[in-house]
N, C-alpha and C positions, 0 to 999 in steps of 0.2 A: 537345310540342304534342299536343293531344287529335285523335284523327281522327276522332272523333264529332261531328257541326253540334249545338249545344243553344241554346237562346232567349237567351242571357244575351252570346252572342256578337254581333262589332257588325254589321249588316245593310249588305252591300255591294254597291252597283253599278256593273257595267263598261258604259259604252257602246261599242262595236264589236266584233266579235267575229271580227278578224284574231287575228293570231302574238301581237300582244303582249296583247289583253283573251283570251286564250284562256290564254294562260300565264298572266294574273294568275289565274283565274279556277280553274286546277286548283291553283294553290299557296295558295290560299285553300280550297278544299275539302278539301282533305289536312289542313289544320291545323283543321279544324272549324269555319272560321268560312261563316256563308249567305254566297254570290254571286247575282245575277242577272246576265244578260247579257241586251243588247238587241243583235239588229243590224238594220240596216236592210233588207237585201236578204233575198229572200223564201228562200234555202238557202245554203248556205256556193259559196264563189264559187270553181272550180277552175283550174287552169291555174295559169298566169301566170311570167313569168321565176324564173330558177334563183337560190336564195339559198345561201350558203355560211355554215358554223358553223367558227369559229376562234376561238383562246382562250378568250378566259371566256363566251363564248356558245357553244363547245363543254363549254365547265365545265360551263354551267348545263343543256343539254340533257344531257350523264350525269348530274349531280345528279336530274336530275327523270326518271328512267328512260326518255328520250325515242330514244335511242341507238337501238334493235333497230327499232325502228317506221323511223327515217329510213334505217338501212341497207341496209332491203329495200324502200327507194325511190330509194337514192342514183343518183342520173346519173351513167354512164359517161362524163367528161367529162377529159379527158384535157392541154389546154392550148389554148396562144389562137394563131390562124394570121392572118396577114394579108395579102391577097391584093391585086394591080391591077386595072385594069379588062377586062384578061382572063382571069382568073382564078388568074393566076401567082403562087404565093408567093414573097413578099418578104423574111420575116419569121417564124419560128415557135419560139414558148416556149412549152417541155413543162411541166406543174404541178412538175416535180418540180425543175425548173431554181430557185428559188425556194423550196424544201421545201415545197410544198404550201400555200404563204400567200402566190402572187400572184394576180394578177388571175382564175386561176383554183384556188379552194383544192382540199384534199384531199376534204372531204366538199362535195358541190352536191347541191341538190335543190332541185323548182321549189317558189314557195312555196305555191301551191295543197295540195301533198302536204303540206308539214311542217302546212298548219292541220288536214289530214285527223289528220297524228298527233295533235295536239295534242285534234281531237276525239273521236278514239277513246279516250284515256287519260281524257278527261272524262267519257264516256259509261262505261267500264269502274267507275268512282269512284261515277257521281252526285253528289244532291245539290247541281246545280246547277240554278236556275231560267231556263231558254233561252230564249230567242222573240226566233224569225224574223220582220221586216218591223213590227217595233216600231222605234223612235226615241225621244229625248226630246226636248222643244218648248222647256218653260222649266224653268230652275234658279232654285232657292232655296233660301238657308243660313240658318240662325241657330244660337242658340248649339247645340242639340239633335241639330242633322241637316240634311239637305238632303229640300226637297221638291222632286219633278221630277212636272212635267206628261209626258205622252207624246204621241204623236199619237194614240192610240187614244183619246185622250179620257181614259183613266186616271190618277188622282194618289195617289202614295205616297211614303210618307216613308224616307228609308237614313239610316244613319250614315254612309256615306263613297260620295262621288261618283268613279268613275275614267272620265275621258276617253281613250279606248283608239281614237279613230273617225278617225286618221289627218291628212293633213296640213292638208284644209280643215275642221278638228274644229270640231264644232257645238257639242262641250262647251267647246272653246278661247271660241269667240263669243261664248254665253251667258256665262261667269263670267270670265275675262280682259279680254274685249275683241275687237273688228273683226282677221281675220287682216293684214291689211296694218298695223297697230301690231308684227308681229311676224316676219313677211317677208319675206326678202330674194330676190326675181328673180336668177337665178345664169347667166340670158344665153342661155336656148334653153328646149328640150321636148325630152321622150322620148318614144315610142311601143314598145307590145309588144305583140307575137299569135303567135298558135302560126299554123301555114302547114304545108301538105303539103313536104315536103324536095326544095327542088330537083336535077335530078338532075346528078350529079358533084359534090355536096357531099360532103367528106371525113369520114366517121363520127366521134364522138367529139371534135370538135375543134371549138372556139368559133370561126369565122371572122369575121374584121372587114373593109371596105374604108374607105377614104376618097374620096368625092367632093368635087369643088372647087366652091365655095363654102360651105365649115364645115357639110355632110351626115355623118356615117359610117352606116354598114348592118352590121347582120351576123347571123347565127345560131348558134343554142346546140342543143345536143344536146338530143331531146326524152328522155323516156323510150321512150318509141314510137320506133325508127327510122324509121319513115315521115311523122313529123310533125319540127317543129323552133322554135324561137323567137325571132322575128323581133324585130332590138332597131333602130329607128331614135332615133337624135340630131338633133336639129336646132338650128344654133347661129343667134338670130336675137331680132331687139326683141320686148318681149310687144308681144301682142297681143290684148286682153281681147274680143276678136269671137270668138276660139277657145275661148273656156272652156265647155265642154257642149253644142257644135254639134260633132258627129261626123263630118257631112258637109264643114261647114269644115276639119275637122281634115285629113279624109280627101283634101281637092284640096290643101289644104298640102302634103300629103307626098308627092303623085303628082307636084305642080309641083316639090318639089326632088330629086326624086330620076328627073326625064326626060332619059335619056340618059347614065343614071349610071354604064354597063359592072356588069361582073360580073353579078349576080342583082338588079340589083334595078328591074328591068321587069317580072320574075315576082314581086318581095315586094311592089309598087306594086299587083299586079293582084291579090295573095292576102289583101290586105287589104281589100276587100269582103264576102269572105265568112269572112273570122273573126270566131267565136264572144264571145272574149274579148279583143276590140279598148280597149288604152289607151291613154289621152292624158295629159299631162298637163306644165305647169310644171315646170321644175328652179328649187327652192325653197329654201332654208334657214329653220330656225323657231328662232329665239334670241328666248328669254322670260327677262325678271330673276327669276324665278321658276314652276316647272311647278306651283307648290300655292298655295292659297288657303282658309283656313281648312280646311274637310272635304272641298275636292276637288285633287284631282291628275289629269295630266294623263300618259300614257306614250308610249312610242315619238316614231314623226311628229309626233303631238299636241301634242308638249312639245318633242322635241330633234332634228325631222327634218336629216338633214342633203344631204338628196339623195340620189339614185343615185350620185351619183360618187364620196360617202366610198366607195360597198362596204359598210359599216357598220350599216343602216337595219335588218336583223334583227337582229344582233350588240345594238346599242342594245334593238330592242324586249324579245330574249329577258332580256338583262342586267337593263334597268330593271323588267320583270317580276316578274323574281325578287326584286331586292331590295324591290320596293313591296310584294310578297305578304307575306316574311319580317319586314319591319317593319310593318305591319299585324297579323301573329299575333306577334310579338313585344310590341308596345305595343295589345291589341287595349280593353284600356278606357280607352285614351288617342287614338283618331282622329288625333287633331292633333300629337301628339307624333309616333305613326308615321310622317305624311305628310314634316311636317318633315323627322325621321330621312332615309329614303327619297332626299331631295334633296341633305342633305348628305354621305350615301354616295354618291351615286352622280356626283355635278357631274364629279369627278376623270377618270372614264371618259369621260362623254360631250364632256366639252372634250378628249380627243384623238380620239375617236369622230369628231366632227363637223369635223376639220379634213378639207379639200379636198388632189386629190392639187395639185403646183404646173403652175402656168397654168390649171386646174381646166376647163371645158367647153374654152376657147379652144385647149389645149394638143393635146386630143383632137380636135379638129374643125378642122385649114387650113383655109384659104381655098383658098389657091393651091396648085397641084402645087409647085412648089417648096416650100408650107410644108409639104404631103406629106411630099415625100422626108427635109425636115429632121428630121421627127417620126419617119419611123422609122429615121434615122440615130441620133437620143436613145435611142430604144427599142433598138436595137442595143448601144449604147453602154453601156446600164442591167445587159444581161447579161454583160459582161464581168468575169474575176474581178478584176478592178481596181476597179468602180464594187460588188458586186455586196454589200459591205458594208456601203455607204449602203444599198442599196434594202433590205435585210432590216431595220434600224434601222427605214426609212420604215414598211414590211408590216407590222414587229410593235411597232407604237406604242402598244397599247393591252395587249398581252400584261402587260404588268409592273404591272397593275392587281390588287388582292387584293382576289378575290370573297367576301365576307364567307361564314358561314357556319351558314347556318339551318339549328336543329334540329326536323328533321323523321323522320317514319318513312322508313325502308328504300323503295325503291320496285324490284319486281323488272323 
C-alpha cells in the first residue's frame, strides 16, 4: 500500500469519531487513501468506563502500533470483588484466575484514553480532514458516490460513506432505516461516571454489589486513585420518557438504589456532580446487513451487542481494521471492498455479539435469595472442575483469523 494520499484514491467519510471511526480513519491514512471524519460533539469526549483488548482486538491494536501508547495508560486493575450490603466480601476473582480474559482482562484502559491514543497516532500521521461539531443531515447514493448534506449547511460528494456514530447511528436512520427496525430492548439500562473513590474502597479491584430488586452498583479503578467509575445496572421495562431527559434518568436511579447498603448513597449523591454522566438502553443492533451499496456501517452502528457481550471494543477495533484493509485493498472497487468487509467479518461478530447466559436477568436478582444463588454460580464458575467451560465461554471469539493487511511497519 502507498502511504502517500494522491487524488486518484477513493474519498472517504467516517461519521463519529469514537474507537471505531478513529481506527478506520488512521488505517486508511496509512494506506494513502483521503479520510474525513465528522464528529458531533465540540472536542473528543474523555473519561468513560474501562474497555479491555483481548485476542484479535489485541491483534489488531499491535498490528496498528497502538500497544506503547495504551500501556502507559493501562489501569491497574487487578480482578472483580463482590461485596454485601455491608461491605463484606462474598466473593473475589483475581484477573489472573481466568488468565487474564475474564470479566476483568489483562490489558483495561478506560475508553476515553484508548480514543486519546488512537488520536495521537492520527495527529502524528495526518492527512486526515477533522471537524469537531460537524454531523451529517441527509445521505445520498448513486451509482458515483454518496452525497451528504451536513448541518453546517455544506454538501459534498465521497466515495464511501462509514457510519461510525454508535448505537442510535444517524447514518443507520438515514440509509437503512428507523433504529427500532433493528433493535432489540435486552431488559434494563446502564449508567456510568467517574466519582471521587469512596473511602474504604479496595484499590485496584472492580467491586460489585447486588441490591434486591434487579439494581447492581459498583466501581472500577480510575486511573487516578482518587477518582473511580461508577457502573450502575438497572434491570427494568423501557421506558421511552428516559431517553435524553437526565434529570429523569437521574431520580430513576436515586429511586433504586434508596437504601441500597454498601456505597451507593454516596454513588446516588456523586452523580450530580459528574462531568461525564451516561445513560443509556441495553440494546442489541442485528441488521441483515451493515452495507448498502457505498455505505457501511461499524462498531454499535452495525453489530452492537451491548455492554454485556464485553465485546463492543473488541467488535469496534476488529471491524475497523478489516473495513480500512478492504477499502485499500479494493480501493477502485468501493462496493466490492464494502461487501468484502462484511463477509470477512459476519464469522466474528456472530460470536462477538452472543450474550453471556441469562444475559441482564442472570446479573441482576431480584430477591436476596436470587442474590445468593448468583454468587453460589459465580463460585461454582471458579472451580477447577467448571473452569474449562468458562475459558471455552471467554475465548469464543479467539479462534477467529484476523486476516492480514499489508501495510507499512508502524514503530
Amino acid at each position: 500500500m502507498s502511504i502517500s494520499t494522491n487524488s486518484n484514491s477513493p474519498r472517504v467519510l467516517i461519521s463519529g469519531g469514537g474507537i471505531g471511526g478513529n481506527a478506520v480513519a488512521l488505517q486508511l491514512v496509512r494506506a494513502g487513501i483521503r479520510a474525513t471524519v465528522v464528529e458531533r460533539a465540540a472536542a473528543p469526549r474523555p473519561g468513560g468506563q474501562a474497555v479491555d483488548l483481548r485476542g484479535p482486538s489485541r491483534d489488531v491494536a499491535e498490528r496498528m502500533g497502538l500497544m506503547p501508547g495504551i500501556k502507559s495508560r493501562q489501569l491497574d486493575e487487578r480482578g472483580m470483588l463482590y461485596v454485601d450490603d455491608e461491605g463484606r466480601e462474598t466473593l473475589r476473582m483475581p484477573a489472573e484466575l481466568f488468565e487474564g480474559k475474564g470479566g476483568v482482562a489483562e490489558i483495561e484502559i478506560t475508553r476515553g484514553d484508548l480514543n486519546e491514543v488512537l488520536l495521537e497516532a492520527l495527529a502524528k500521521e495526518g492527512g486526515v480532514d477533522y471537524r469537531y461539531g460537524e454531523w451529517i443531515t441527509d445521505a445520498r447514493q448513486d451509482a458515483a458516490g454518496v452525497e451528504i448534506t451536513f448541518a453546517s449547511g455544506a454538501v459534498e460528494r465521497f466515495d464511501i460513506l462509514v457510519g461510525a456514530d454508535g448505537l442510535h447511528s444517524a447514518t443507520r436512520r438515514l440509509v437503512f432505516g428507523p433504529e427500532e427496525d433493528f433493535a432489540t430492548y435486552l431488559g434494563g439500562y446502564m449508567s456510568f461516571f467517574t466519582m471521587p473513590t469512596p473511602e474504604g474502597t479496595e484499590p485496584h479491584w472492580f467491586s460489585m454489589h447486588s441490591l434486591v430488586g434487579g439494581t447492581g452498583i459498583g466501581l472500577r479503578p480510575d486511573a487516578d486513585p482518587a477518582t473511580s467509575k461508577a457502573i450502575i445496572m438497572l434491570r427494568t421495562a423501557a421506558d421511552p420518557a428516559l431517553r435524553r431527559d437526565v434529570q429523569a434518568q437521574q431520580q430513576f436511579i436515586r429511586e433504586r438504589l434508596a437504601d441500597g447498603g454498601w456505597h451507593s448513597a454516596t454513588i446516588s449523591a456523586a452523580m450530580t456532580e459528574a462531568e461525564d454522566f451516561y445513560f443509556d438502553e441495553l440494546a442489541r443492533i442485528d441488521m441483515p446487513s451493515w452495507v448498502s451499496g457505498r455505505v457501511a456501517l461499524v462498531g454499535d452502528a452495525g453489530y452492537c451487542g451491548s455492554p454485556l457481550t464485553g465485546q463492543g471494543t473488541a467488535m469496534a477495533l476488529v471491524g475497523a481494521y478489516v473495513l480500512a484493509g478492504e477499502i485499500a485493498t479494493h480501493a477502485t472497487d468501493p462496493e466490492r471492498a464494502l461487501t468484502r468487509y462484511e463477509e470477512v467479518l459476519r464469522p466474528f461478530v456472530a460470536k462477538a455479539q452472543e450474550l453471556p447466559p441469562g444475559g441482564l436477568r442472570s446479573m441482576t436478582p431480584k430477591t436476596r435469595f436470587g442474590i445468593r444463588v448468583g454468587h453460589a454460580v459465580s463460585r461454582l464458575m471458579t472451580t477447577k472442575a467448571m473452569k474449562p467451560l468458562m475459558m471455552r465461554m471467554l475465548t469464543a471469539t479467539e479462534s477467529y483469523e484476523l486476516p492480514d493487511y499489508p501495510t507499512r511497519s508502524v514503530a
